[in-house]
C-alpha positions as CSV (number, residue, x, y, z in Angstrom):
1,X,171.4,143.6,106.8
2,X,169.7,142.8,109.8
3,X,171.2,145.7,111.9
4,X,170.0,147.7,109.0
5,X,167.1,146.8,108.9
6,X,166.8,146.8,112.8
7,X,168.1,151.1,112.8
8,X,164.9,151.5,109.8
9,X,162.4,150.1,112.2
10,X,163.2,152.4,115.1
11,X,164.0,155.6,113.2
12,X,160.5,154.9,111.9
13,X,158.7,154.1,115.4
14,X,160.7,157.8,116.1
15,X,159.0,159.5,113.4
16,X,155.6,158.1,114.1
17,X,155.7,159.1,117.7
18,X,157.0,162.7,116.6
19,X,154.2,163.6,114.2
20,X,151.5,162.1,117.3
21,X,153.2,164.1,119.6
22,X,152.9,166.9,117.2
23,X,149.3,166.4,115.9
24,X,148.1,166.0,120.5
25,X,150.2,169.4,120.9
26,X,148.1,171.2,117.7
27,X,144.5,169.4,119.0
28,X,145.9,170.7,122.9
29,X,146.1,174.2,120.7
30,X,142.9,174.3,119.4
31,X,140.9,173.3,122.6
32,X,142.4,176.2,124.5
33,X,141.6,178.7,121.4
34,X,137.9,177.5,121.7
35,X,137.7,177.4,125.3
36,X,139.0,181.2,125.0
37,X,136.4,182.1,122.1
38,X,133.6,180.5,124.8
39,X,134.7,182.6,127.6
40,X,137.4,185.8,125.8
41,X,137.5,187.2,129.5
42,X,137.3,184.6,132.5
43,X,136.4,185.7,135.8
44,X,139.0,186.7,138.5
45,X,137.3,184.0,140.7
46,X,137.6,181.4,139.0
47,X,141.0,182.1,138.4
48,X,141.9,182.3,141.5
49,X,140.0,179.7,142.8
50,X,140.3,176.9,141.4
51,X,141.7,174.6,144.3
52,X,138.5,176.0,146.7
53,X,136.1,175.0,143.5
54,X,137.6,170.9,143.8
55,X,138.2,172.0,147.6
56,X,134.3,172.1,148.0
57,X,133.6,168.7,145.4
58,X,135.7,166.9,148.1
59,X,133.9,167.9,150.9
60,X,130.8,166.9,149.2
61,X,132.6,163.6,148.2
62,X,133.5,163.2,151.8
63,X,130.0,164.4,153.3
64,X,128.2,161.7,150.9
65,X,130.4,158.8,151.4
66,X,129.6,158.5,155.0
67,X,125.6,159.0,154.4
68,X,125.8,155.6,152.4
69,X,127.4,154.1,155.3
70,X,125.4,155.4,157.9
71,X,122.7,153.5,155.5
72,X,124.6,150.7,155.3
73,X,124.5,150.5,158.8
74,X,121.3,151.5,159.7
75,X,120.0,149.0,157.0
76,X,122.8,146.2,159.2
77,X,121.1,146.8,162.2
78,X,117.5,147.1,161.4
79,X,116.8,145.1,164.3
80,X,118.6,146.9,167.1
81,X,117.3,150.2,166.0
82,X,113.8,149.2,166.0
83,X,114.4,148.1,170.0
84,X,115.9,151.8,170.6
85,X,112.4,152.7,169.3
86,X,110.3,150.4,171.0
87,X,112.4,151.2,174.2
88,X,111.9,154.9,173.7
89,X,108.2,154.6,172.8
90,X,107.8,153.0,176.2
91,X,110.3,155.7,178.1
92,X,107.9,158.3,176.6
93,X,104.1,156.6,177.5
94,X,105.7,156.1,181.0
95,X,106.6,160.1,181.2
96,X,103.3,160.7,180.1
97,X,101.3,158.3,182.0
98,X,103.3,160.3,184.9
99,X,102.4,163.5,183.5
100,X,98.7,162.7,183.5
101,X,98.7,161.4,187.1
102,X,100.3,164.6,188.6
103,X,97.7,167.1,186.7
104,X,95.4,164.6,188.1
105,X,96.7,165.1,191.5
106,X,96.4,168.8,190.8
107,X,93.0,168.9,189.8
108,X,92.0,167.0,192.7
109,X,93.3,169.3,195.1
110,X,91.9,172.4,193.6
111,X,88.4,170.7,192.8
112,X,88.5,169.5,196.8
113,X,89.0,172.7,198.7
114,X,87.1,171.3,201.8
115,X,89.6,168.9,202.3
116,X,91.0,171.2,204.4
117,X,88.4,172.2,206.4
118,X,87.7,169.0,207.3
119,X,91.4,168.8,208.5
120,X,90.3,172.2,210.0
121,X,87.8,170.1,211.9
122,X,89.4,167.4,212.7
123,X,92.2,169.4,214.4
124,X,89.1,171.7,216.2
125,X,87.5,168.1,217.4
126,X,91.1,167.1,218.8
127,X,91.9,170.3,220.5
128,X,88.1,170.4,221.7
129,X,88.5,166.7,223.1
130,X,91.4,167.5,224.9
131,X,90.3,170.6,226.7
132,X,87.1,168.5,227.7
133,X,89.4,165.7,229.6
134,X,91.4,168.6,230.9
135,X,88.6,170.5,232.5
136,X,86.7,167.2,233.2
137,X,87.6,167.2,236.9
138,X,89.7,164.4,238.2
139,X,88.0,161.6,239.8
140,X,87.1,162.2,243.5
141,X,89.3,160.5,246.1
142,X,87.7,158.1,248.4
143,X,87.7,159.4,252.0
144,X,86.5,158.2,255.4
145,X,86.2,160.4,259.0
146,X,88.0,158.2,261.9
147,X,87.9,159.8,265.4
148,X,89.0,158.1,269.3
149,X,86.7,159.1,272.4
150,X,86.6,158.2,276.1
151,X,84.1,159.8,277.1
152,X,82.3,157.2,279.4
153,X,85.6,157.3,281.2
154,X,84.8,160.8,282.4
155,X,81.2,160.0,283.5
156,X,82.7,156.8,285.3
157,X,86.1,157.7,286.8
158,X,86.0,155.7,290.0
159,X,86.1,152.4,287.8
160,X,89.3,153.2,286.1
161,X,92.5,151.7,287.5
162,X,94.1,155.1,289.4
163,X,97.6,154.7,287.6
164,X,95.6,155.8,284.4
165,X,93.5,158.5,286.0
166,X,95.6,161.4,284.2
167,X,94.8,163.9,281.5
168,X,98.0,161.9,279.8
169,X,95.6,158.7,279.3
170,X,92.4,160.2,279.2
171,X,91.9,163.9,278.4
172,X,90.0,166.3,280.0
173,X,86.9,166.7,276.4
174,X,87.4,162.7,276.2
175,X,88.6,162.9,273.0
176,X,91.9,161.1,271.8
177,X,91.9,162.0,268.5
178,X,89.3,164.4,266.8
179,X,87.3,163.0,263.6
180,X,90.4,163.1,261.0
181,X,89.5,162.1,257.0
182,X,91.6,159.6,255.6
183,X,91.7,158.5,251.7
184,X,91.1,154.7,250.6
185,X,93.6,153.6,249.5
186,X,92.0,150.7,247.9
187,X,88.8,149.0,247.1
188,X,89.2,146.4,250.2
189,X,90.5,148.6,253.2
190,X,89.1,147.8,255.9
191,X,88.5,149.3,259.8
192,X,91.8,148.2,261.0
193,X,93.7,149.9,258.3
194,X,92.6,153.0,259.0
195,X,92.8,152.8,262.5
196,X,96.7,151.4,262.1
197,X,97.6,155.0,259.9
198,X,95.6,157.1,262.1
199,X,97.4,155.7,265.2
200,X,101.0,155.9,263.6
201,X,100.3,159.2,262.2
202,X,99.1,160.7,265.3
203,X,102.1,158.5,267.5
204,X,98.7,157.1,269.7
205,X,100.0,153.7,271.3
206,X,97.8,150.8,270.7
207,X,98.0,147.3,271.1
208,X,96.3,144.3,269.3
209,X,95.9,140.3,268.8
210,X,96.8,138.9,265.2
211,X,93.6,137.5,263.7
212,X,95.4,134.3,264.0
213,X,95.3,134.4,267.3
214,X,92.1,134.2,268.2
215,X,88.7,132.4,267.7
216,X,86.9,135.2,266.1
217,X,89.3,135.3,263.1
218,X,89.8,139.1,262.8
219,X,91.9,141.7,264.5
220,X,91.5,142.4,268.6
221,X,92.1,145.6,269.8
222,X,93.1,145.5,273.1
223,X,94.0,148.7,274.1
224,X,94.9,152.6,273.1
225,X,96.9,155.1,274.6
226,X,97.6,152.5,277.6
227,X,93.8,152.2,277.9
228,X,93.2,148.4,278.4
229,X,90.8,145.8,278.1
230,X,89.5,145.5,281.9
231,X,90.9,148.9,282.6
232,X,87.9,150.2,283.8
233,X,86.1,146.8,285.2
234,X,85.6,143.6,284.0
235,X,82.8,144.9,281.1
236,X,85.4,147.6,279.8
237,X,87.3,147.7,276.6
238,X,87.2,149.0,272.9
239,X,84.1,148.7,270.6
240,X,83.9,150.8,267.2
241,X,80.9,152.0,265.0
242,X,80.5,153.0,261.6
243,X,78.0,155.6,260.7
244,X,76.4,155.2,264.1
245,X,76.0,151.6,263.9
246,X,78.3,148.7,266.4
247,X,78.6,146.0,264.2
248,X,78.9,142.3,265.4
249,X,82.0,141.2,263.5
250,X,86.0,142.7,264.3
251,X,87.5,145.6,262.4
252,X,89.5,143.8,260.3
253,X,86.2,142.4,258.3
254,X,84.7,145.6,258.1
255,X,85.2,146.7,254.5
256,X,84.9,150.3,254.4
257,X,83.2,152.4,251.3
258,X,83.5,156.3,250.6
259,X,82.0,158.9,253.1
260,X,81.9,156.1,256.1
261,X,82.6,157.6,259.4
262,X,84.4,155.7,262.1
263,X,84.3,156.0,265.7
264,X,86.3,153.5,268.1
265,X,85.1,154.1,271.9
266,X,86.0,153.3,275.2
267,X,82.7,151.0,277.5
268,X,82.4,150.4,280.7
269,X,79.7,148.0,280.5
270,X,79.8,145.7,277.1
271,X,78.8,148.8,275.1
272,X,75.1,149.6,277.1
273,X,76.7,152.8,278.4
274,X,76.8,153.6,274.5
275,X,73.7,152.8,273.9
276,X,74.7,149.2,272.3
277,X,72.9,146.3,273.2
278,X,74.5,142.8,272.4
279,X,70.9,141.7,272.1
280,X,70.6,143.5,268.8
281,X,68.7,146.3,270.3
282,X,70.2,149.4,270.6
């Protein structure tokens, strides 16, 4: 019985299913005749496109999925992308902040055209100071006139000791050495300096005592070109002047100053045949 009734149940459950299959295959039948009546002639494209037509709703699937993250995200990170804009906003006042400074720069320079002639001056004025120092003349050098006589010797020849009666010791015009200019070659030359560079220069002999050496604390000339104190008598010897003038104090005291002429001369007589008193009156 029970197998019986077991073999009812599912040749049953087998009919069922076979009519529902039936009836879904006559509904399946009726949908395509009325989706025929609505369109009796269906495009070629469609036809033949139907994979590009679900092709395309993909894409648009795909292109839309990733807008709502991007949103997602954006929405996430709120915070960092309102830095980015801060940052840029700052990026972009700075370039235009630099902007404005260079057209300002440019206006300046065309609205200031006599900037450069002042240059222009300015280099005139330079050029203009240096041809002044170059055709101000060069400062002067300081000179003196120095000259060696014996012309006393000449007028009184007896008194001089006959080994130095020669044109070698004392020549014929009385003059040793002619009036010769020499430069300062500093604010405190004296006499004696020149004297010593005119002598070495011209290979004259002379012969002196050391202001050390003597009371009068200055140099002593005692004698040129061989020509001695006491040479010529016991009043002969070597006195100088300076611009006409015998002074009472040695050569090596006597400060010279520009333009001062210097003659050294052979006496006789204490200077009196040279028109020298050692009175003070000449």
């Amino acid at each position: 019985m029970r197998k019986g009734l077991h073999f009812l149940l599912i040749s049953l459950l087998a009919i069922f299913l076979i009519a529902c299959n039936i009836q879904t295959v006559e509904k399946f039948e009726q949908m395509q005749e009325q989706e025929r009546s609505v369109n009796p002639h269906p495009t070629s494209e469609q036809e033949q496109n139907p994979s590009v037509e679900s092709e395309s709703a993909e894409e648009k699937q795909k292109l839309q999925e990733p807008e709502v993250d991007d949103k997602a995200l954006f929405k996430g990170n709120e915070k960092e992308h309102q830095q980015i804009e801060t940052v840029k906003e700052q990026k972009a006042q700075q370039e235009t902040k630099a902007v404005k400074q260079e057209d300002e720069k440019k206006q300046e320079v065309t609205k200031s055209p006599s900037s450069k002639p002042a240059n222009d001056k300015q280099k005139t004025n330079t050029v203009t100071s240096k041809t002044e120092k170059q055709q101000q003349p060069a400062p002067q050098k300081r000179t003196v006139t120095i000259a060696i006589r014996v012309d006393t010797l000449l007028k009184h020849w007896n008194k001089l000791d006959p080994s130095l009666q020669s044109e070698k010791y004392v020549p014929k015009n009385g003059i040793i050495l002619k009036p010769t200019k020499y430069e300062l070659l500093s604010e405190k030359d004296t006499v004696w300096d020149v004297l010593q560079r005119a002598t070495k220069e011209h290979k004259i002999q002379m012969e002196y005592q050391g202001a050390n050496e003597n009371i009068y604390n200055s140099v002593y000339v005692e004698g040129i070109n061989h020509l001695y104190e006491f040479s010529a008598g016991e009043l002969s010897g070597w006195m100088y002047k300076v611009n006409g003038v015998y002074p009472n104090y040695g050569c090596s005291q006597y400060v010279l100053k520009d333009g001062d002429i210097i003659e050294w001369n052979y006496t006789v007589d204490l200077g009196r045949d040279l028109g020298h008193d050692w009175d003070g009156n000449e």
